[in-house]
C-alpha positions as CSV (number, residue, x, y, z in Angstrom):
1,X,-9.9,7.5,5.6
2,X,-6.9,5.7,5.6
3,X,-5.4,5.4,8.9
4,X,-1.8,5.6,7.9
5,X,0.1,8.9,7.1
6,X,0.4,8.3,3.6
7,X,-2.6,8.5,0.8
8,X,-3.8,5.5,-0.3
9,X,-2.6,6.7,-4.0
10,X,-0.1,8.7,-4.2
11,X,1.1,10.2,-8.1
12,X,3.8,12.7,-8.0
13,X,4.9,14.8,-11.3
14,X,3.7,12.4,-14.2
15,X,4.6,12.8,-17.0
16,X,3.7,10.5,-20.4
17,X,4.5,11.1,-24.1
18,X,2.9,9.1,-26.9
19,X,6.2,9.6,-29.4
20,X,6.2,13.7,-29.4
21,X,3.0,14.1,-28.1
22,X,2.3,14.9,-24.7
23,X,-0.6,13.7,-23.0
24,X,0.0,14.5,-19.5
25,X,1.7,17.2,-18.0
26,X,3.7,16.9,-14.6
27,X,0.2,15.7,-13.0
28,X,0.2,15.1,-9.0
29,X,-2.6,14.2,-7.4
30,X,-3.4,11.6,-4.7
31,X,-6.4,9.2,-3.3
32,X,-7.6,8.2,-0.1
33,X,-9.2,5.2,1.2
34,X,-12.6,5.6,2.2
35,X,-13.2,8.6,-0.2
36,X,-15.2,9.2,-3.9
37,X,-13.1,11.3,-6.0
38,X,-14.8,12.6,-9.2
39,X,-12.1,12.6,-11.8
40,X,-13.4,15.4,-14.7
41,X,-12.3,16.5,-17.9
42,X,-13.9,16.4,-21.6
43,X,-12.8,14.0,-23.9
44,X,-9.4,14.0,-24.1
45,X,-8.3,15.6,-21.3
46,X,-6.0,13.0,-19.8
47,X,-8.4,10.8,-17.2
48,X,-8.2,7.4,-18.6
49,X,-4.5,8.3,-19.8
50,X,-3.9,9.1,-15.9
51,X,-6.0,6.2,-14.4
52,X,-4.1,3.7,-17.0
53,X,-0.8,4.4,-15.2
54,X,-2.0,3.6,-12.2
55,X,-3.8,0.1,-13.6
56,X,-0.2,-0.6,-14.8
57,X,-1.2,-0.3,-18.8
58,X,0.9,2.2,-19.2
59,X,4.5,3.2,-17.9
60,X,4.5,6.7,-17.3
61,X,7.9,9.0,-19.4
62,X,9.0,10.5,-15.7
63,X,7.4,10.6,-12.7
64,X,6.5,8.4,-9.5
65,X,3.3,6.5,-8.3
66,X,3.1,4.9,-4.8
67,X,0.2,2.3,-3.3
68,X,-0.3,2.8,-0.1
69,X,3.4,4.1,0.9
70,X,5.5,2.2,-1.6
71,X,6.4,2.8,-4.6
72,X,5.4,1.3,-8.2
73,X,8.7,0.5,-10.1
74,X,7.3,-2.2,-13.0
75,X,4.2,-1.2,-14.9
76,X,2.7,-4.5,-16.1
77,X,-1.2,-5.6,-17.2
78,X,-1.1,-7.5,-14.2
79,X,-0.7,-4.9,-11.2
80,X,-4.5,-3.8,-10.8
81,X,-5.3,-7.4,-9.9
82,X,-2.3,-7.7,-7.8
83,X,-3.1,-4.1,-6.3
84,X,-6.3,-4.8,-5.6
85,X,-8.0,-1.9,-8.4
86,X,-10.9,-2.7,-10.5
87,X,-12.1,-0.8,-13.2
88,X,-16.0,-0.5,-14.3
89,X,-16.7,0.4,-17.9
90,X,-19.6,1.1,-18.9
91,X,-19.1,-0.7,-22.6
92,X,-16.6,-3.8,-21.7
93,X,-15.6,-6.0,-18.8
94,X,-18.3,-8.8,-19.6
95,X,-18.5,-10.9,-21.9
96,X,-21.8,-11.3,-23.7
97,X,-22.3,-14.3,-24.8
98,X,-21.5,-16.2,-22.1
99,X,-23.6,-17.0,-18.8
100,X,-24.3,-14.7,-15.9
101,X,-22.1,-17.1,-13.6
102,X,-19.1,-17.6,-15.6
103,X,-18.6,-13.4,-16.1
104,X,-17.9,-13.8,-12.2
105,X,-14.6,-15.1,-12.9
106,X,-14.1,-14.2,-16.4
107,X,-10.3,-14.4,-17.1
108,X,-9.6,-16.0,-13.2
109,X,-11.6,-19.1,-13.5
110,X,-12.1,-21.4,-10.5
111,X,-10.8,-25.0,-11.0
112,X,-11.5,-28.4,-9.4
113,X,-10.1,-31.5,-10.4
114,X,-12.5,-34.2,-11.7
115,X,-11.9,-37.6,-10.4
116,X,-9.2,-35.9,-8.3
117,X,-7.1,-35.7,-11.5
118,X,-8.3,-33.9,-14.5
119,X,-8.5,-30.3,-13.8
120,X,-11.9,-28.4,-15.0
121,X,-14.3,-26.0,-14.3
122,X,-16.0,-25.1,-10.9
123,X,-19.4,-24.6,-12.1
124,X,-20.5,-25.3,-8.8
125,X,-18.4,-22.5,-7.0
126,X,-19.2,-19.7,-10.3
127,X,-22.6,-20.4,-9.1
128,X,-22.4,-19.3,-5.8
129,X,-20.8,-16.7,-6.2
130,X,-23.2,-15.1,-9.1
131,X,-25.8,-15.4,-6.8
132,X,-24.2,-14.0,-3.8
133,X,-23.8,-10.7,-6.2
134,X,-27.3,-10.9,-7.4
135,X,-29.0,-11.3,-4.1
136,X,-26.8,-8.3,-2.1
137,X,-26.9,-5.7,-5.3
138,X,-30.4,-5.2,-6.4
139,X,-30.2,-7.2,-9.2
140,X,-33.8,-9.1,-10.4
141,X,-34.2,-12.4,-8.1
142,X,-35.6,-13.8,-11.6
143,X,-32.3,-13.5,-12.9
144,X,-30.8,-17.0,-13.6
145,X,-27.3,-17.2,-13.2
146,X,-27.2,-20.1,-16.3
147,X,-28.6,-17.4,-18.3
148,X,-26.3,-15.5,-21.0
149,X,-25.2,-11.8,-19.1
150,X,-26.4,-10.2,-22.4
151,X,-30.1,-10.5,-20.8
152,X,-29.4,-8.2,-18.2
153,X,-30.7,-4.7,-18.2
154,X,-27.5,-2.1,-18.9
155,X,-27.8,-1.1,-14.9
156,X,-28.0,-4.6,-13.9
157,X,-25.0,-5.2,-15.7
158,X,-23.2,-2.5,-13.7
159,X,-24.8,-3.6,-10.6
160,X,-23.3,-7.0,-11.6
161,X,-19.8,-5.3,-12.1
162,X,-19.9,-3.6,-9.2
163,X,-20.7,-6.6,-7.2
164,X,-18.1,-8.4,-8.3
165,X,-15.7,-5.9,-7.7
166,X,-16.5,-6.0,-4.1
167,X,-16.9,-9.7,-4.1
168,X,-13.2,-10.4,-5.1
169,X,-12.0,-7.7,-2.1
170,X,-10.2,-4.9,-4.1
171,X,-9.6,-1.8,-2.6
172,X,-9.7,1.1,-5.5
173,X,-13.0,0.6,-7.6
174,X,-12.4,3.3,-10.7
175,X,-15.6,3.9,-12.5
176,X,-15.3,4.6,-15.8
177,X,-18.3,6.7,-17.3
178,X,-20.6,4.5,-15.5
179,X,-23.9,5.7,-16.3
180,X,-23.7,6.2,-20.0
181,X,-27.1,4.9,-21.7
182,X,-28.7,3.5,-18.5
183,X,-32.3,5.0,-17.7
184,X,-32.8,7.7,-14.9
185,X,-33.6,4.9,-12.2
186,X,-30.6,2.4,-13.8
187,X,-28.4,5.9,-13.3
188,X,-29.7,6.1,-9.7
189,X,-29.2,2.9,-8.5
190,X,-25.7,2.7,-9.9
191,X,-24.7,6.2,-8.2
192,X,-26.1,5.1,-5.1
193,X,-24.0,1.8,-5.2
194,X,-21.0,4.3,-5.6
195,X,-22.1,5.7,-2.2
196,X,-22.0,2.7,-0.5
197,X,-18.7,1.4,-1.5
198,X,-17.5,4.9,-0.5
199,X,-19.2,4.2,2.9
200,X,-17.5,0.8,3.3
201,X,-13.9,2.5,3.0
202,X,-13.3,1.8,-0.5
203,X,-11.8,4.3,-2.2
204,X,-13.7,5.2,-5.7
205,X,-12.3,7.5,-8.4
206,X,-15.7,8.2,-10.5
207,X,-14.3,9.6,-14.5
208,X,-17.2,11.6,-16.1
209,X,-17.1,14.5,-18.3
210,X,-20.6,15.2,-16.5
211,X,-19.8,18.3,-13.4
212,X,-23.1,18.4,-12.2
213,X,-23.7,14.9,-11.7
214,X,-20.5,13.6,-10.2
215,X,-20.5,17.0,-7.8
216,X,-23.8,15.9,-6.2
217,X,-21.7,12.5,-5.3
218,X,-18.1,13.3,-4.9
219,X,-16.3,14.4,-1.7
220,X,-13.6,16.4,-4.0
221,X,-13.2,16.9,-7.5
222,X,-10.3,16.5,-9.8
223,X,-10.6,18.4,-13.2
224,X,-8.0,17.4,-16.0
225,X,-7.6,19.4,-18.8
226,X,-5.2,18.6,-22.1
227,X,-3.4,17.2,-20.1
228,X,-2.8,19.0,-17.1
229,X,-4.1,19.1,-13.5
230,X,-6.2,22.3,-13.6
231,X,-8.5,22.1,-9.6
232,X,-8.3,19.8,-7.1
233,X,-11.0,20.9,-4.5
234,X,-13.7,19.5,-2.1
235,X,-17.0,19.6,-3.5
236,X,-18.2,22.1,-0.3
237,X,-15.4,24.6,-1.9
238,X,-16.5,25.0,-4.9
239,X,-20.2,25.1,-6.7
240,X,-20.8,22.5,-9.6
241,X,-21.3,25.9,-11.5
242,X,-17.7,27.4,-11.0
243,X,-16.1,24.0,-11.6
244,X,-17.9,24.0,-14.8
245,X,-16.4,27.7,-15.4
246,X,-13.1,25.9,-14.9
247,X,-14.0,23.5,-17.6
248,X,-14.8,26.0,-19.8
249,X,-12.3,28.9,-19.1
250,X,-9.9,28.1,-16.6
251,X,-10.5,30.5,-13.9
252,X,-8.6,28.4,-11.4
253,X,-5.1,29.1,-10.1
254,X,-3.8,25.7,-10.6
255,X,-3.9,26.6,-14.2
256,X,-1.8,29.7,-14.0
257,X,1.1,27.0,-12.3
């Protein structure tokens, strides 16, 4: 946990319109270093809305959000890189048709300068690093970092994600529906890597609509619904059966609020 006396994330009353429509409704919850959260809700229910505010994508209508102690005052594209979060999707964040080695760096691209004047490409370095990943996150040794990344399995693609993330040193690795389409093995490995980032002292905020699978990983739960913040508990207080009664009927308190 984080040893300061603030949360690592920190949202207080957020509140974000889309024109007249509300999507989230004076949300507060917070995130701590060194801790899985499962953030759950159906489709629709306001977890990528929430988790987009704090990437900087969008700005919330009223509200604050602070990382680690201070506060967030311009929302920009930019801030998840400069904050140190990294989001893994299960459907984008590579780029297919290129190699294995330069979806390390995709959209940060090492340089060198040829001759010592024309700036280009550092092969060399992309190289390196794509095999680092491939070697310390149980992806195939047969898989050749020249290769195109559209050759990998779809869990060696997270794996490869994951990696990466952790590679480049971020702090907040969000995981976005991770698991969709991958095999019961792909499914494990990937949850498993979850686990270890957790253990490392990264914080990880794991979106699923799925109850029973995030509560077997999770160290609290977060349930969204329409909108609004309806349980926040640890996973020891509540069964993966009465959360799902949450989901379904909202027999929790935080809903009557």
């Amino acid at each position: 946990m984080n040893n300061a006396t603030h949360p690592l994330v920190e949202m207080k009353n957020i509140n974000l319109y889309f024109g007249t429509f509300q999507a989230l409704h004076d949300v507060s919850v917070d995130f701590d270093q060194g801790e899985l959260v499962g953030l759950v809700g159906d489709n629709g229910a306001g977890k990528t809305t929430l988790i987009r505010i704090l990437c900087g994508m969008y700005e919330p209508t009223s509200g604050e959000v602070y990382f680690d102690g201070k506060q967030i005052t311009r929302f920009h594209p930019k801030l998840a890189i400069d904050l140190g979060i990294e989001t893994i999707q299960q459907t984008v964040g590579l780029c297919g048709n290129l190699s294995v080695a330069r979806n390390y760096y995709l959209g940060r691209e090492p340089m060198r300068r040829f001759a010592g004047l024309i700036p280009i490409l550092d092969f060399g370095r992309m190289r390196e690093a794509s095999n680092r990943v491939i070697k310390n996150f149980g992806l195939r040794s047969t898989v050749n970092v020249d290769d195109e990344i559209s050759l990998l399995s779809g869990g060696e693609a997270q794996s490869f994600k994951i990696g990466r993330a952790v590679d480049f040193r971020n702090r907040v690795i969000i995981m976005d529906e991770p698991t969709n389409h991958l095999s019961v093995r792909e499914r494990s490995h990937v949850n498993e890597l979850a686990l270890q980032l957790r253990d490392q002292g990264l914080l990880v905020i794991y979106i699923t609509h799925d109850i029973f699978q995030v509560h077997r990983l999770a160290d609290r739960i977060v349930i969204l619904e329409n909108g609004y913040k309806v349980a926040d508990v640890l996973k020891k207080d509540m069964s993966a059966e009465e959360l799902e009664q949450v989901i379904r009927d909202g027999s929790h308190p935080l809903r009557e609020g």
